[in-house]
PyMOL Python script that loads the backbone (N, CA, C, O; Angstrom):
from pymol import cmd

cmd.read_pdbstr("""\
ATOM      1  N   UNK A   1     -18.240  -9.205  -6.605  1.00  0.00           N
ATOM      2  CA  UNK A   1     -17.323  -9.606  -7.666  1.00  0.00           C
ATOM      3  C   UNK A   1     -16.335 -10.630  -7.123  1.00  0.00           C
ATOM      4  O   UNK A   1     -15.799 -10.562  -6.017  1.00  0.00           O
ATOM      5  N   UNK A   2     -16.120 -11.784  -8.216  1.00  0.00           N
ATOM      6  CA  UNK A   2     -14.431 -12.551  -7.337  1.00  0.00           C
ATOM      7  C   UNK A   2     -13.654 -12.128  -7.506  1.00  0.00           C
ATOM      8  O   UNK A   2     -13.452 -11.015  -7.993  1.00  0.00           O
ATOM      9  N   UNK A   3     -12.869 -13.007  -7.099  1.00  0.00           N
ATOM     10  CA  UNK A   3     -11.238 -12.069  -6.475  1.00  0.00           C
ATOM     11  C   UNK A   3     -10.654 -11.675  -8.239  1.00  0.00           C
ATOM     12  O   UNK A   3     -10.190 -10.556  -8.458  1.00  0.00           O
ATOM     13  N   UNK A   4     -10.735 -12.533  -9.168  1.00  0.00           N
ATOM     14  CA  UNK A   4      -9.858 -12.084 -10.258  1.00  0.00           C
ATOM     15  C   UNK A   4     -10.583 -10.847 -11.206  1.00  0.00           C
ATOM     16  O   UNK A   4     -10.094  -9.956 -11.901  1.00  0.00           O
ATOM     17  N   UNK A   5     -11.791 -11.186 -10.930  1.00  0.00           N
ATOM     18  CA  UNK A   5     -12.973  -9.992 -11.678  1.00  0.00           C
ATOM     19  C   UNK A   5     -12.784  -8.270 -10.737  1.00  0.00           C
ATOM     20  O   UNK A   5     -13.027  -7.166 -11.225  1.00  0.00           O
ATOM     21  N   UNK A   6     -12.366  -8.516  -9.536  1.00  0.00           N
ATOM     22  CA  UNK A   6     -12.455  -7.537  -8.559  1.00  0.00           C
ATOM     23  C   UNK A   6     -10.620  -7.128  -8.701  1.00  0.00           C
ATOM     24  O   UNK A   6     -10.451  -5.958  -8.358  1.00  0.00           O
ATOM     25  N   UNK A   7      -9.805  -7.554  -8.956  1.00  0.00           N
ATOM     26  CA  UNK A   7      -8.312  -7.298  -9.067  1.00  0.00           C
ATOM     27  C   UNK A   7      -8.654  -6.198 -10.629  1.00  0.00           C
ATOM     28  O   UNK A   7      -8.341  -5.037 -10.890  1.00  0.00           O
ATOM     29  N   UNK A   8      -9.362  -7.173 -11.329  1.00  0.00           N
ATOM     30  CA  UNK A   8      -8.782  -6.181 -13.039  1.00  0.00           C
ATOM     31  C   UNK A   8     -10.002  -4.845 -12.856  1.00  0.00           C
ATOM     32  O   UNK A   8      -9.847  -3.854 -13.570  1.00  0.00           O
ATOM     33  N   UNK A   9     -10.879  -4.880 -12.133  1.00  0.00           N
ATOM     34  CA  UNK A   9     -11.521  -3.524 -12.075  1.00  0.00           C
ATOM     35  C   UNK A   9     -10.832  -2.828 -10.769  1.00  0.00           C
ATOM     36  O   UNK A   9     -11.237  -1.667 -10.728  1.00  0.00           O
ATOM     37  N   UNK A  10     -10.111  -3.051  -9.891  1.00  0.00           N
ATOM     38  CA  UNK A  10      -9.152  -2.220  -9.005  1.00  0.00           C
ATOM     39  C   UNK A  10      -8.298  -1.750 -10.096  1.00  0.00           C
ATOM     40  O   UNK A  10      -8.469  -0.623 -10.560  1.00  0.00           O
ATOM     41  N   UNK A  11      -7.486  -2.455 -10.491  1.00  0.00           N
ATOM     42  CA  UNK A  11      -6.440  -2.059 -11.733  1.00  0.00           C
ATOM     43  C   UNK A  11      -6.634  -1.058 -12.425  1.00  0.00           C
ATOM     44  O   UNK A  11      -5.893  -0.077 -12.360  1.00  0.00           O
ATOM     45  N   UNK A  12      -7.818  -1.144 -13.326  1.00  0.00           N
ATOM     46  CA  UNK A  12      -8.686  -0.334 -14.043  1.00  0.00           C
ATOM     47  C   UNK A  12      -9.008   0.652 -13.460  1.00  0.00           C
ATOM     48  O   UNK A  12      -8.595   1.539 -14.207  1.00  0.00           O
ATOM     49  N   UNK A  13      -9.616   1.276 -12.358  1.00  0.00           N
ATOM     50  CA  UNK A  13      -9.816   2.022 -11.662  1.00  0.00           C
ATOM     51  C   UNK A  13      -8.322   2.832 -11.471  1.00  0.00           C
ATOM     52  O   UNK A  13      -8.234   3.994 -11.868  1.00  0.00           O
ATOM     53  N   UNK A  14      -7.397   2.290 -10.969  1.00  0.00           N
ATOM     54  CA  UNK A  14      -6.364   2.820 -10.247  1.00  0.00           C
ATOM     55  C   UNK A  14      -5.306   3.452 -11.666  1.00  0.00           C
ATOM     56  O   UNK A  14      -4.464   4.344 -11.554  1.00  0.00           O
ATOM     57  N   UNK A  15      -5.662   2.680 -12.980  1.00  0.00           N
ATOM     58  CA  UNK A  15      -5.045   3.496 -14.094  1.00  0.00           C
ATOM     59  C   UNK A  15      -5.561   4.828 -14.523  1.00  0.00           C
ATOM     60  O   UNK A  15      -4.911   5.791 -14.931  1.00  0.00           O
ATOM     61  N   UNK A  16      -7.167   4.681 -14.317  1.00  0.00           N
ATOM     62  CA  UNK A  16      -7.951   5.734 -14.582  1.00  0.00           C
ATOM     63  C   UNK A  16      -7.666   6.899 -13.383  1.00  0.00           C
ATOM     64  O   UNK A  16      -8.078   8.033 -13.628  1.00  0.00           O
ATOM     65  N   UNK A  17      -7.226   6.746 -12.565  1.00  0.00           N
ATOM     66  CA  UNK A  17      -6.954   7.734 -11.865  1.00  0.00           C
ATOM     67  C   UNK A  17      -5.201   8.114 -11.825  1.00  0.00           C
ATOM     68  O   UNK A  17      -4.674   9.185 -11.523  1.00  0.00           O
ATOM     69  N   UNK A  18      -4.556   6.823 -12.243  1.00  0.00           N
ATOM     70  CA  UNK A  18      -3.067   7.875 -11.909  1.00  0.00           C
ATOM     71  C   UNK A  18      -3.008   8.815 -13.538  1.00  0.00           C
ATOM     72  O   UNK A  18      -2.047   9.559 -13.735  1.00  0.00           O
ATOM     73  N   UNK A  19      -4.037   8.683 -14.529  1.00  0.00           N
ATOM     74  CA  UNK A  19      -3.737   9.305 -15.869  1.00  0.00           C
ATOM     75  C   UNK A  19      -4.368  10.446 -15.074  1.00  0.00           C
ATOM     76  O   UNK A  19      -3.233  10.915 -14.984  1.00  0.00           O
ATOM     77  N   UNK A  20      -4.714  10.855 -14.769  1.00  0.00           N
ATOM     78  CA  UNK A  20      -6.370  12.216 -14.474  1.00  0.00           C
ATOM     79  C   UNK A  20      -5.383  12.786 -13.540  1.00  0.00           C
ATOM     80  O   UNK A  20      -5.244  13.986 -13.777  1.00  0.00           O
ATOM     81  N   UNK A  21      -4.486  12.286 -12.355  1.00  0.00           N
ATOM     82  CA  UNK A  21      -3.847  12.833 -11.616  1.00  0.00           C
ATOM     83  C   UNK A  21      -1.958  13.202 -12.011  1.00  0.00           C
ATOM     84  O   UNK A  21      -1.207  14.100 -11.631  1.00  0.00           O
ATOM     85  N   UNK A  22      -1.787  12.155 -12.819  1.00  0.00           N
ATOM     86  CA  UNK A  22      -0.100  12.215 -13.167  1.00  0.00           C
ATOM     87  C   UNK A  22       0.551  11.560 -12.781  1.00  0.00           C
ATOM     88  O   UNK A  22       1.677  11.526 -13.277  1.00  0.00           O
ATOM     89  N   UNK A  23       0.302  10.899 -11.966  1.00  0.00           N
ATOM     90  CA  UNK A  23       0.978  10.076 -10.930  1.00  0.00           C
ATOM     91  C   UNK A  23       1.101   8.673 -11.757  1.00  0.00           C
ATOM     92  O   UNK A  23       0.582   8.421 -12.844  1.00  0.00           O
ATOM     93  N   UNK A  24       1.929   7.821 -10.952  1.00  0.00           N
ATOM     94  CA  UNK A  24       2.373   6.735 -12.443  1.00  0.00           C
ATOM     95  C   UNK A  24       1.577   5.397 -11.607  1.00  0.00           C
ATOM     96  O   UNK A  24       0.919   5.453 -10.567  1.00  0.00           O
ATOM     97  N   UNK A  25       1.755   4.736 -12.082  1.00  0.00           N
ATOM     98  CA  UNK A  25       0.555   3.495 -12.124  1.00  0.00           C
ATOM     99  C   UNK A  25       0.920   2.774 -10.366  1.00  0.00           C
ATOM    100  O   UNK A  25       0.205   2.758  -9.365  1.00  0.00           O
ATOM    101  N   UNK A  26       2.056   2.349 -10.554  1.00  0.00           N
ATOM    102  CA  UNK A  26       3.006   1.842  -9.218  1.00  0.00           C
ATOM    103  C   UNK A  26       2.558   2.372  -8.390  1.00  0.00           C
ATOM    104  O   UNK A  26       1.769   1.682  -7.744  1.00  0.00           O
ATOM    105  N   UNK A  27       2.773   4.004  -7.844  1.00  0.00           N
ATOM    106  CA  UNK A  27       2.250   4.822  -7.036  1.00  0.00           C
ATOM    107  C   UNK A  27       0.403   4.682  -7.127  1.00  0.00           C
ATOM    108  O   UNK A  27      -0.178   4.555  -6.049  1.00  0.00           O
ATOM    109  N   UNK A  28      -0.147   4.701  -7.976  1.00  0.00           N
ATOM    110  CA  UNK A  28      -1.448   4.489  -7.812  1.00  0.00           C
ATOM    111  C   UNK A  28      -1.774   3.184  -6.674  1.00  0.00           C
ATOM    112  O   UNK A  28      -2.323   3.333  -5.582  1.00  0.00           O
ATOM    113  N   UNK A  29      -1.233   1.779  -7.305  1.00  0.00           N
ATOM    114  CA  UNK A  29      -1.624   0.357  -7.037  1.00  0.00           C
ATOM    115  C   UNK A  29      -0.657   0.294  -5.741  1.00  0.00           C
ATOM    116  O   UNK A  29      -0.930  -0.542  -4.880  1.00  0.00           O
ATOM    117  N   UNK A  30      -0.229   0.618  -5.674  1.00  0.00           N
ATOM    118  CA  UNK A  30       0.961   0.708  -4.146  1.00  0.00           C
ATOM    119  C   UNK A  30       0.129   0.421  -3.145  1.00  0.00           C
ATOM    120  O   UNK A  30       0.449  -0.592  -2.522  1.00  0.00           O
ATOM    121  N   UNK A  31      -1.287   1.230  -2.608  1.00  0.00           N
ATOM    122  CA  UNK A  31      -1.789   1.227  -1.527  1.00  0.00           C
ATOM    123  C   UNK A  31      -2.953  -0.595  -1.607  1.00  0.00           C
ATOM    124  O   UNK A  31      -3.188  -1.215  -0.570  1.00  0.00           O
ATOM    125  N   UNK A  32      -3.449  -1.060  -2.944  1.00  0.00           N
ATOM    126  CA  UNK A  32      -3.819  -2.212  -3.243  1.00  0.00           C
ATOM    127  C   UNK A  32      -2.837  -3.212  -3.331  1.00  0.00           C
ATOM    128  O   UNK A  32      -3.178  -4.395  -3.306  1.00  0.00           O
ATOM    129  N   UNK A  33      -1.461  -2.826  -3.447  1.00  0.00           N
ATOM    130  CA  UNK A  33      -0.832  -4.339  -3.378  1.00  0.00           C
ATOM    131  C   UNK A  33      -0.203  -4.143  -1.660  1.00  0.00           C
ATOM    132  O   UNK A  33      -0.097  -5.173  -0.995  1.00  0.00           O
ATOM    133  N   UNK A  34       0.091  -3.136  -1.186  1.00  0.00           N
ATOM    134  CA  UNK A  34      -0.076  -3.301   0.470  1.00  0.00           C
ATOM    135  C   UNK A  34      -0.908  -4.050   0.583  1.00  0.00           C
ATOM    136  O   UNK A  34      -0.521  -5.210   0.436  1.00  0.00           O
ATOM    137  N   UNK A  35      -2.175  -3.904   0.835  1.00  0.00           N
ATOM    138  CA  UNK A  35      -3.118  -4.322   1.193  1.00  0.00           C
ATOM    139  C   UNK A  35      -3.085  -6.449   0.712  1.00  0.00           C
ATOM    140  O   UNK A  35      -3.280  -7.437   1.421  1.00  0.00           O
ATOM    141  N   UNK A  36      -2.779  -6.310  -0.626  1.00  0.00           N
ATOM    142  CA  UNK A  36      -3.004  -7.712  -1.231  1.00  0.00           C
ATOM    143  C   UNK A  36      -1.900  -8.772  -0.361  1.00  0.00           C
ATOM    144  O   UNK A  36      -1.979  -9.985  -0.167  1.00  0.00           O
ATOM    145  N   UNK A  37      -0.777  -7.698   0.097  1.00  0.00           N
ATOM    146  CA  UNK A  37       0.337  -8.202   0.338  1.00  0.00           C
ATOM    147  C   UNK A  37       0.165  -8.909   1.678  1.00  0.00           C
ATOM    148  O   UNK A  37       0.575 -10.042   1.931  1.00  0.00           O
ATOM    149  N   UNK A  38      -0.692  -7.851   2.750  1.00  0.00           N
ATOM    150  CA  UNK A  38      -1.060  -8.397   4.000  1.00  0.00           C
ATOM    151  C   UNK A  38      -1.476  -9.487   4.040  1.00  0.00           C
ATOM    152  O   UNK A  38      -1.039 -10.455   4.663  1.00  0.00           O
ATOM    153  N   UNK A  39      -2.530  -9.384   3.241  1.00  0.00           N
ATOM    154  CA  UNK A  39      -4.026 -10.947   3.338  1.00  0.00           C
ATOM    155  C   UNK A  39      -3.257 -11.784   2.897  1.00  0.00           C
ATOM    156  O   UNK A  39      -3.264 -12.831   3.544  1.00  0.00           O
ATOM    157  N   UNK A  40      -2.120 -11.729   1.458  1.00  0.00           N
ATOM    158  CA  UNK A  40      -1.210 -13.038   1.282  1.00  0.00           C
ATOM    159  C   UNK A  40      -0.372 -13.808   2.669  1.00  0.00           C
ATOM    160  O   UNK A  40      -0.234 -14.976   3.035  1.00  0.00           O
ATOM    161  N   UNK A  41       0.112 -12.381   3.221  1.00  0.00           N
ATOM    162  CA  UNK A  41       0.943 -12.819   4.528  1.00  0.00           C
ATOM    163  C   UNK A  41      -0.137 -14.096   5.617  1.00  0.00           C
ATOM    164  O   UNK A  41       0.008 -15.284   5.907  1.00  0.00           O
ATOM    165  N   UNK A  42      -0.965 -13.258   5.872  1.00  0.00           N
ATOM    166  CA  UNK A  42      -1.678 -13.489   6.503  1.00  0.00           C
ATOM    167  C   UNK A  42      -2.369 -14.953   6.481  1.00  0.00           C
ATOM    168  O   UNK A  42      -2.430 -15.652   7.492  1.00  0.00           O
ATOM    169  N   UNK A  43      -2.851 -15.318   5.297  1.00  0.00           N
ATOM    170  CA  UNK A  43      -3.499 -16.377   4.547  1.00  0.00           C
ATOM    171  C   UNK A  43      -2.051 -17.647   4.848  1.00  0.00           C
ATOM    172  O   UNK A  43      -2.248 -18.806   5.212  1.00  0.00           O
ATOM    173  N   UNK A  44      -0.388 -16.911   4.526  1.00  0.00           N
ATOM    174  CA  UNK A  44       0.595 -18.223   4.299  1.00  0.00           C
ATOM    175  C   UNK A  44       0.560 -18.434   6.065  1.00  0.00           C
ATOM    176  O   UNK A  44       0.701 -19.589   6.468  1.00  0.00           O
ATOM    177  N   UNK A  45       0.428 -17.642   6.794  1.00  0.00           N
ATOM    178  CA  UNK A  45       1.168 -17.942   8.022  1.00  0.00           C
ATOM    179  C   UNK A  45      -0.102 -19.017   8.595  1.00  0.00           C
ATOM    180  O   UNK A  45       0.161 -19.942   9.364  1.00  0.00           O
ATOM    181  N   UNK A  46      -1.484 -18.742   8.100  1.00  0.00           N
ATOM    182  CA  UNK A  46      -2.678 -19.571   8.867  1.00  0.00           C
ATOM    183  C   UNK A  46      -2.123 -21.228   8.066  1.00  0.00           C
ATOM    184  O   UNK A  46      -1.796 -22.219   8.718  1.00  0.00           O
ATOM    185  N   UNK A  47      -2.143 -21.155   6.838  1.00  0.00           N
ATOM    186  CA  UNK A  47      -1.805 -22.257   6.448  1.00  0.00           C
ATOM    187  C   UNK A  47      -0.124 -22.931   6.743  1.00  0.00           C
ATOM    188  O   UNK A  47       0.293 -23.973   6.235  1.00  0.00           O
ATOM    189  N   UNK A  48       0.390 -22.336   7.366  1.00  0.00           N
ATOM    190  CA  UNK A  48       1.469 -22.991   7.883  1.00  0.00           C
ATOM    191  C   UNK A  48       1.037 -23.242   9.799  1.00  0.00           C
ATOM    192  O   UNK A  48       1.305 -24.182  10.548  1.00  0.00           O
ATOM    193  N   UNK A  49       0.557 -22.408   9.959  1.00  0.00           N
ATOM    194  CA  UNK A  49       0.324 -23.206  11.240  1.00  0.00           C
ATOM    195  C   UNK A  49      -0.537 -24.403  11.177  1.00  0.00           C
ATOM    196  O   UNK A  49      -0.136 -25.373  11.820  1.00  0.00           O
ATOM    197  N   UNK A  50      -1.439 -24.499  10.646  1.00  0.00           N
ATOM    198  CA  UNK A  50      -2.387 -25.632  10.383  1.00  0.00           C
ATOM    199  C   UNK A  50      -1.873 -26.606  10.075  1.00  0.00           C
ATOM    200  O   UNK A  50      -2.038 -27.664  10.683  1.00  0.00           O
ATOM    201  N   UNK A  51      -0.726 -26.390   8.505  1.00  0.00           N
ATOM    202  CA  UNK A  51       0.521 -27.780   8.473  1.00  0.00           C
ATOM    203  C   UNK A  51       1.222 -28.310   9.868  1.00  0.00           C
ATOM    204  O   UNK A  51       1.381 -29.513  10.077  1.00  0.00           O
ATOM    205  N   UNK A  52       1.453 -27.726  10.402  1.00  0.00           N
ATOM    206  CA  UNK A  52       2.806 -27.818  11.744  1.00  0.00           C
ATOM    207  C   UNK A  52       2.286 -28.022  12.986  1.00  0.00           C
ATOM    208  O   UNK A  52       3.034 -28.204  13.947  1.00  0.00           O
ATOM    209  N   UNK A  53       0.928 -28.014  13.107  1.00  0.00           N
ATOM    210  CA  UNK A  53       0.224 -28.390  14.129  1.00  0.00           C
ATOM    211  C   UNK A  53       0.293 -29.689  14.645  1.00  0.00           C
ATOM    212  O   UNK A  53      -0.433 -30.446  14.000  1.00  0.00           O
ATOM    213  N   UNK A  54       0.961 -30.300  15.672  1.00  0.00           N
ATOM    214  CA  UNK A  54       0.765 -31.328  16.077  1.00  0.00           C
ATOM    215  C   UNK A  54      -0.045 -32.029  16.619  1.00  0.00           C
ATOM    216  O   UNK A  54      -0.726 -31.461  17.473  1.00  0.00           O
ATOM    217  N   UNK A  55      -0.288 -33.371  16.393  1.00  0.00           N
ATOM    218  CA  UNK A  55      -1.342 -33.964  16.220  1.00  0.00           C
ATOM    219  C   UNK A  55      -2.092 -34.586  18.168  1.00  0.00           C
ATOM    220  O   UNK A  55      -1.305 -34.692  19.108  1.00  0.00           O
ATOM    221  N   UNK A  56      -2.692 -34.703  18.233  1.00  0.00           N
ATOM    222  CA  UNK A  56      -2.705 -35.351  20.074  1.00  0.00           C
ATOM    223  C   UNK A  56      -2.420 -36.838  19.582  1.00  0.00           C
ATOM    224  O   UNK A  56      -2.651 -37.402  18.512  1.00  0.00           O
ATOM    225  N   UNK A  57      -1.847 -37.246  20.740  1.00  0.00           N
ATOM    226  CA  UNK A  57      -1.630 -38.537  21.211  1.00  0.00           C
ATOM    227  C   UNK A  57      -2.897 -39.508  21.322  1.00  0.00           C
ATOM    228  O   UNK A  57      -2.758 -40.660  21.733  1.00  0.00           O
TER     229      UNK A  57
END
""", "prot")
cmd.dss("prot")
cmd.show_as("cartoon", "prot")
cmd.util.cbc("prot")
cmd.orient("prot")
């Protein structure tokens, strides 16, 4: 699945389970936006080193 087809069936998934359990949606998606949050980190810091890289002489 791509990334936006694979986000709304995580979503979906993670509503279907905080209703069945009680638990509220936030607490469900908490452990998927950790996760989303890393690879964002991760993804800005590669593309800032790549900007800031100096060039050889």
């Amino acid at each position: 699945m791509g990334g936006g087809i694979h986000l709304a069936f995580l979503s979906a998934w993670q509503v279907a389970e905080s209703i069945q359990s009680g638990s509220s949606y936030e607490e469900a998606m908490k452990p998927t936006l950790d996760q989303l949050t890393r690879e964002a980190e991760k993804l800005s810091a590669s593309y800032l080193r790549r900007c800031t890289r100096t060039l050889p002489d």
